[in-house]
C-alpha positions in Angstrom: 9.4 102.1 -23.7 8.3 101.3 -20.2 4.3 102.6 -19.8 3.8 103.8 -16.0 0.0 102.6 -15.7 -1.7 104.1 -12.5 -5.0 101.8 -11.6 -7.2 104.9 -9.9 -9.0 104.1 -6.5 -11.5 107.1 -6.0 -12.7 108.4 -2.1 -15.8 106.0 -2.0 -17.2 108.9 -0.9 -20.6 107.2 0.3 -18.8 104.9 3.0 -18.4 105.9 6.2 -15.0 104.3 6.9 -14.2 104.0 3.3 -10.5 102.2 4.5 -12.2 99.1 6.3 -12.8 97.5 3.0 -10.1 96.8 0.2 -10.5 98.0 -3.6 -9.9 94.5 -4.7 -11.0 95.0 -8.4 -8.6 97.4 -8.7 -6.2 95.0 -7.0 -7.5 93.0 -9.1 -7.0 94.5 -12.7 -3.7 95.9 -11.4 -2.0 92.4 -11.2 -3.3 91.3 -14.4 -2.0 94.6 -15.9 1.5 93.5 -14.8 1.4 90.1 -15.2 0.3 89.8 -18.6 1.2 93.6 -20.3 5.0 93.9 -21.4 7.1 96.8 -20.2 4.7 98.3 -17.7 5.1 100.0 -14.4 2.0 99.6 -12.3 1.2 101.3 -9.1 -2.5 102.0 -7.8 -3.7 105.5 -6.8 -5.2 105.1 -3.6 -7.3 108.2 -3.3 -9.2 106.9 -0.4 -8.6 109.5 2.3 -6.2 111.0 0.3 -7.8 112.9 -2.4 -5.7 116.2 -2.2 -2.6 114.8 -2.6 -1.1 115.5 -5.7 -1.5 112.5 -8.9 1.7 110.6 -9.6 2.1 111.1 -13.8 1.2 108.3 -15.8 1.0 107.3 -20.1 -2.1 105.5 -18.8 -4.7 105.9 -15.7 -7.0 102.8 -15.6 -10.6 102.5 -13.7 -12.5 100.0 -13.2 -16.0 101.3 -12.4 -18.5 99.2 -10.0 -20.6 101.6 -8.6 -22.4 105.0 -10.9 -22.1 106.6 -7.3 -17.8 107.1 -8.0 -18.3 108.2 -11.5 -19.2 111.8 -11.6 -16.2 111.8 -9.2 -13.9 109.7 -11.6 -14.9 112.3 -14.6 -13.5 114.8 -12.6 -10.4 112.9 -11.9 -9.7 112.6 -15.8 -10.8 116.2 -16.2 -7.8 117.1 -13.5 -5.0 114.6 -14.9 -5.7 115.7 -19.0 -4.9 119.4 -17.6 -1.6 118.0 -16.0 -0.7 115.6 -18.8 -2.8 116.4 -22.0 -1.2 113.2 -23.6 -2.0 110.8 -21.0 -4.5 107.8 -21.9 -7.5 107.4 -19.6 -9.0 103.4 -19.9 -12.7 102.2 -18.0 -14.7 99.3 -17.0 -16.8 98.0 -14.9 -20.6 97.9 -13.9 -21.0 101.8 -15.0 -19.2 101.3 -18.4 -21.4 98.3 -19.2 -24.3 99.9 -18.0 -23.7 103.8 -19.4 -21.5 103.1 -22.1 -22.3 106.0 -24.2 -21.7 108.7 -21.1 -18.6 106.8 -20.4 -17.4 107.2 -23.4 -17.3 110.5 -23.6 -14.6 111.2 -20.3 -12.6 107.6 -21.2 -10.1 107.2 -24.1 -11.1 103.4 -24.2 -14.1 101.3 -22.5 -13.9 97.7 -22.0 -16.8 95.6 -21.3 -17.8 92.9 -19.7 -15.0 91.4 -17.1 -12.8 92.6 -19.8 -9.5 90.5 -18.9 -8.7 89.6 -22.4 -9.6 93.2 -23.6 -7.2 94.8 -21.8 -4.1 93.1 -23.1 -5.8 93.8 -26.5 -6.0 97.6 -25.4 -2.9 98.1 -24.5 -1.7 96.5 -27.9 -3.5 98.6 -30.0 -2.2 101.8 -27.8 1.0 100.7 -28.7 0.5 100.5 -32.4 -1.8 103.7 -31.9 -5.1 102.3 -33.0 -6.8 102.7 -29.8 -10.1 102.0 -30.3 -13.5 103.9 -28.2 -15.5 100.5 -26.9 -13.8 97.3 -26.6 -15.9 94.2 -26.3 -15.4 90.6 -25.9 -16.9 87.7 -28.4 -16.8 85.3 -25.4 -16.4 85.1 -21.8 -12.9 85.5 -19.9 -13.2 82.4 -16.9 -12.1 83.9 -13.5 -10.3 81.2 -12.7 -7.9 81.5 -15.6 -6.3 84.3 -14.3 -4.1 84.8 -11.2 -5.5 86.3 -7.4 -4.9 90.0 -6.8 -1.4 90.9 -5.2 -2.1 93.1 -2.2 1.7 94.6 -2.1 0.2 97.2 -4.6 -1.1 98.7 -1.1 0.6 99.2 2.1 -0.5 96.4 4.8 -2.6 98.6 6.6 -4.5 99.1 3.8 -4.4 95.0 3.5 -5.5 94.1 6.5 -7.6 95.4 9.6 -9.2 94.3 12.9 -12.7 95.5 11.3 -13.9 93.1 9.7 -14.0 91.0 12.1 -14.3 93.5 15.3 -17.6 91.0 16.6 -15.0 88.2 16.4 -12.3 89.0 18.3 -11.0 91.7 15.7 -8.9 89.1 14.2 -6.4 90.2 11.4 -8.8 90.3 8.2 -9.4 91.1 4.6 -11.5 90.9 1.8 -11.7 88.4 -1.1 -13.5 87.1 -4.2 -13.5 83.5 -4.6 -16.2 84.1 -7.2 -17.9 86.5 -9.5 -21.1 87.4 -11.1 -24.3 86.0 -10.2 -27.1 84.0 -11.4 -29.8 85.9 -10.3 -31.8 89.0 -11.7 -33.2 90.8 -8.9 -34.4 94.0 -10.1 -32.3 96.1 -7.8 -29.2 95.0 -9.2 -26.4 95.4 -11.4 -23.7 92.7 -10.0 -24.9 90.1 -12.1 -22.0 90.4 -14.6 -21.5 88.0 -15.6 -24.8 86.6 -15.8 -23.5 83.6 -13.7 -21.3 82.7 -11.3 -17.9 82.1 -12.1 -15.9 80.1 -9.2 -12.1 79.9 -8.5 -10.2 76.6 -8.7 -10.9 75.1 -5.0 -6.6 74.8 -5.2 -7.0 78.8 -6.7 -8.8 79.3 -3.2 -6.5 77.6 -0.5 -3.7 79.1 -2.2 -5.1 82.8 -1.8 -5.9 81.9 1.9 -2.7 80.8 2.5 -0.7 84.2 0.6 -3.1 86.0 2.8 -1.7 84.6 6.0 1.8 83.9 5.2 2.3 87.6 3.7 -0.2 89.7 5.6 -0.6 87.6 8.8 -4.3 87.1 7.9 -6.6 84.9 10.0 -10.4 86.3 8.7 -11.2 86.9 5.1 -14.9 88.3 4.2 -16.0 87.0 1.2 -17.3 89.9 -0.8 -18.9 87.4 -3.5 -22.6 87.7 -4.0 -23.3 84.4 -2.8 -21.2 82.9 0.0 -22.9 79.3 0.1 -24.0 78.7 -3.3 -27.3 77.1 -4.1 -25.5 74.8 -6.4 -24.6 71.6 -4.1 -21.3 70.5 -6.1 -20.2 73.6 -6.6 -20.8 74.7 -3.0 -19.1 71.5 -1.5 -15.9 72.1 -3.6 -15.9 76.2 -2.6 -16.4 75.7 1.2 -14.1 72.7 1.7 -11.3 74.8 -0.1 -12.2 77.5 2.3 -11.8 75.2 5.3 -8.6 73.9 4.3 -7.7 77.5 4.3 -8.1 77.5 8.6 -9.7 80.9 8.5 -12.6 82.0 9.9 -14.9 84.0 7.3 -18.2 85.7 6.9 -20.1 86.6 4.0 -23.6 87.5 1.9 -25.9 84.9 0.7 -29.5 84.2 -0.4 -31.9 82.4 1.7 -32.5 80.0 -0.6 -30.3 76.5 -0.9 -29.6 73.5 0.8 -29.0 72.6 5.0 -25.8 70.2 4.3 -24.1 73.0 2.4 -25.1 75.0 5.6 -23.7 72.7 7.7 -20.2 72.4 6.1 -20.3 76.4 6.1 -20.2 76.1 9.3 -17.7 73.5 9.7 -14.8 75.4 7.0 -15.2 78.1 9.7 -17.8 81.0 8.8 -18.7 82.9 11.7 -21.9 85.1 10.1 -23.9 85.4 6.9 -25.3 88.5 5.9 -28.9 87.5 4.4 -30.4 89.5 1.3 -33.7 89.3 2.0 -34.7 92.8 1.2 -37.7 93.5 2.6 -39.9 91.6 5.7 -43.1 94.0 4.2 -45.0 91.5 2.2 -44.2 88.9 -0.5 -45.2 91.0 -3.2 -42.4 93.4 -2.6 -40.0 90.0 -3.0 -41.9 89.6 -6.3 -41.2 93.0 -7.7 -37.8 93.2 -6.5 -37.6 89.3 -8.4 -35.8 87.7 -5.4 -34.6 84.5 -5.3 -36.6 83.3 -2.5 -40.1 85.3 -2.9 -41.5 84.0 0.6 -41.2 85.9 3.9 -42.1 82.2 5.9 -39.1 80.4 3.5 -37.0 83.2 4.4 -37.7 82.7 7.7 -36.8 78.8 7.5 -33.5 79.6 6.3 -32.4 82.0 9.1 -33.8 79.2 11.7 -31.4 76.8 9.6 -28.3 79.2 9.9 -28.9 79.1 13.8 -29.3 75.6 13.9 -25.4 75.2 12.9 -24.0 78.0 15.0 -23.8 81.2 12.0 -24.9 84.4 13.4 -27.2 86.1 10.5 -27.0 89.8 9.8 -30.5 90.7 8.3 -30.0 92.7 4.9 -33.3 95.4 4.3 -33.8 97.8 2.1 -36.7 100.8 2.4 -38.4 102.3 -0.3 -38.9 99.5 -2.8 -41.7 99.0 -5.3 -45.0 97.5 -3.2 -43.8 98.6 0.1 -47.0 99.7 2.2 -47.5 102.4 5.2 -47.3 99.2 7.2 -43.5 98.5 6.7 -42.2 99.6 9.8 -44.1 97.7 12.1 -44.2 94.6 10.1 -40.4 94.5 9.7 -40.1 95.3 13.7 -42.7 92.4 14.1 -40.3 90.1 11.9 -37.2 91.1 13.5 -38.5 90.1 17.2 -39.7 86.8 15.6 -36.6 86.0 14.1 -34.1 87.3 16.6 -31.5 87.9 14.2 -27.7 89.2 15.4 -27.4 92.3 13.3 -29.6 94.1 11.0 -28.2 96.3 8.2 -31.1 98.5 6.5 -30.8 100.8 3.6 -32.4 102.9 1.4 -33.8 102.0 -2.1 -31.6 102.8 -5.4 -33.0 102.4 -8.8 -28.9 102.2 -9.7 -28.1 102.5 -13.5 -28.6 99.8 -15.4 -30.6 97.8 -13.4 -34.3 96.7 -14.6 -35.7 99.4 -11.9 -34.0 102.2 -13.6 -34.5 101.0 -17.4 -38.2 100.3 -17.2 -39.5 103.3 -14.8 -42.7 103.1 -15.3 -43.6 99.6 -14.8 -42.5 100.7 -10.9 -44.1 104.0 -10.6 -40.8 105.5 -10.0 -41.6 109.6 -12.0 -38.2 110.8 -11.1 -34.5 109.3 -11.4 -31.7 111.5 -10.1 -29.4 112.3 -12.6 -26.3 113.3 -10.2 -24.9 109.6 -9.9 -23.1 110.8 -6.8 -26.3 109.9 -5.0 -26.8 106.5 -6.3 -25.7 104.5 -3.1 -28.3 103.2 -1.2 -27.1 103.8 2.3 -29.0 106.0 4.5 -28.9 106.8 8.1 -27.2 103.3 9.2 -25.3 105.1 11.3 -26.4 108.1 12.1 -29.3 110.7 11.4 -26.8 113.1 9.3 -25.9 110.4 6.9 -28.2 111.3 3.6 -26.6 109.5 1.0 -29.2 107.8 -1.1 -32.6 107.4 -2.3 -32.2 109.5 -5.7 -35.8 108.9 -7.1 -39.1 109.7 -6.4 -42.9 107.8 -6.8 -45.6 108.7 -8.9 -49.1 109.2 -6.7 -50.1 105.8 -8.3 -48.0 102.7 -9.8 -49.6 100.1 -11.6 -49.0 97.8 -8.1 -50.9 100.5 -6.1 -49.9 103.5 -4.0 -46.2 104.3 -3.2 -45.1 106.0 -0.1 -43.7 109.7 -0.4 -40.1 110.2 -0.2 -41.0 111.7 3.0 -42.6 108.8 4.1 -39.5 106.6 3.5 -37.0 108.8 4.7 -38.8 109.0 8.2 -39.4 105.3 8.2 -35.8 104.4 7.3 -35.1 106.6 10.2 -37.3 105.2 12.9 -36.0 101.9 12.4 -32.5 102.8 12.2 -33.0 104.1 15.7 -34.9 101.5 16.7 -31.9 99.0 15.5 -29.2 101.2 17.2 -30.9 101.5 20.1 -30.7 97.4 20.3 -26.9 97.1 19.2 -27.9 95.8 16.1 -26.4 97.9 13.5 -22.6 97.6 12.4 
């Protein structure tokens, strides 16, 4: 029997244009579905502006989880579907599964952990055989670059491909892509470090993407969504960036400010146009040291940006308000750095102790007295563009920490505000 599988997109409710960017996990996860699960039908449920439209009946809905902020909203979607098909088999993964396994497990039929390639296919075998089991989880790792890129055709092309991702370049045809996964670093913010390292494509895996990308959806941008664009690893970065310069794109991305100025330099040259850096937080370098950054100096930081310039790659400054050791001072230190460091764009948001990270297990080593428990909230984007956007900080400070004296939520909120307006006011916010 042939198993219709529907891979469930939910509103990402938190965006403001939650169309511009492309669910590629679910892409993802869709074509692996098909490729290596007999006798499936798989189509993905694109709720994304379309959340009253009725669900297409499934045997199985599948969801892959990345941020807690959709999962109070994907409990609700199983709720809705078991009351339309009681028989109908609900599997998760991702981030919040990992993270929150217990509470997942109580809406899913089946959660997977970890990247969970090899655990699907084992998933669907036992449903077969009915000997589903509750929590799935690997012995080993599943490499990225064993399996296939994600087939867009799942989605129509305008869901593909749009002039937004690149609408300060011309508003060339783009879309997104991972040419890697997981990351190497801890910062204490953070859940996207699983797997706890980077795992790369094939540089032939990522020319070949490229190339499906423009011969089928007439692409000529891609925006890397990997966690680090340039990687601070010099052999791996060389092999990543030529591939993506054989590609003929141009790209942007996010990095760290931390690595080294040849692998800068050939960014440049494979044809990326901007890097979006995660600094974090221009306050002092003891909020880098709570948040365990990477690079845990404001003048190294600095360094890098002038280093980005140097080869032509506009930077888009990455800030977030409310973190552990921030001071009353924030405001007009971060202006202060901004006009020093002339960067193009700025994109500032508001702390999130999200689930799972080591900010939200270990509470009071940050001062942080209250969590909110409605994962809705858990986004971290605040007022970017505009003063009635209050999506975010879901936590509050005690009156002392054990690094010294928080700001009030109050306190944050206005400040997140002032500089927001201060940003938009300069065209520096997109």
């Amino acid at each position: 029997m042939t198993l219709q599988v529907g891979v469930v997109v939910p509103t990402w409710h938190y965006w403001i244009d939650p169309i511009k960017l492309q669910p590629l996990w679910e892409l993802y996860y869709a074509t692996l579905i098909e490729d290596h699960i007999d006798d499936v039908s798989v189509q993905i449920i694109d709720r994304r502006g379309n959340k009253d439209q009725p669900y297409p009946e499934c045997d199985v809905y599948f969801y892959w989880v990345m941020k807690s902020a959709d999962a109070f909203e994907i409990y609700d979607i199983i709720k809705d579907l078991r009351q339309l098909n009681p028989k109908s088999i609900h599997l998760g993964g991702g981030n919040h599964v990992d993270h929150l396994t217990d509470q997942a497990a109580e809406h899913f039929d089946a959660c997977l952990l970890g990247t969970a390639e090899g655990l699907i296919v084992e998933a669907f075998k036992d449903l077969r055989t009915g000997k589903l089991e509750k929590v799935y989880k690997a012995n080993g790792p599943f490499k990225f670059c064993e399996y296939g890129h994600s087939r867009r055709e799942f989605l129509p092309p305008e869901r593909v491909v749009n002039d937004k991702h690149f609408s300060q370049y011309g508003g060339v045809p783009g879309t997104g892509v991972y040419f890697s996964r997981g990351c190497s670093f801890k910062c204490s913010f953070c859940v996207y470090n699983n797997p706890g390292k980077f795992e790369y494509r094939e540089a032939s895996q990522i020319t070949a993407e490229i190339e499906y990308l423009k011969k089928n959806f007439g692409v000529k941008g891609v925006n890397l969504r990997d966690e680090v664009c340039i990687p601070v690893n010099r052999k791996l970065a060389q092999n990543y960036l030529e591939a993506i310069g054989k590609g003929d794109v141009i790209w942007r991305g996010q990095t760290v400010p931390f690595g080294d100025e040849d692998m800068v330099k050939l960014a440049a040259e494979s044809g990326c146009q901007e890097v979006a850096l995660g600094m974090e937080s221009a306050d002092s370098d003891e909020v880098l040291i709570l948040a365990n950054k990477p690079s845990k100096s404001i003048d190294r930081n600095k360094k890098y940006v002038e280093m980005l310039k140097k080869y032509g790659i506009k930077v888009k400054v990455c800030l977030i308000f409310g973190l552990p050791g921030e001071t009353e001072n924030v405001v007009e230190r971060t202006i202060k750095f901004i006009e020093e460091i002339e960067p193009d764009y700025v994109a500032l948001s508001g702390f999130d102790p999200v689930p799972g990270s080591p900010f939200y297990n270990e509470p009071e080593k940050y001062g942080l007295k209250f969590i909110d428990k409605d994962l809705s909230k858990h986004a971290h984007l605040v007022y970017r563009f505009g003063d009635e956007e209050d999506v975010g900080l879901p936590f509050e400070y005690d009156e002392k920490a054990p690094w010294g004296t928080p700001l009030t939520r109050d306190q944050i909120v206005n400040n997140i505000k002032t500089l927001q307006g201060w940003l938009r006011e300069r065209g520096m916010s997109y």
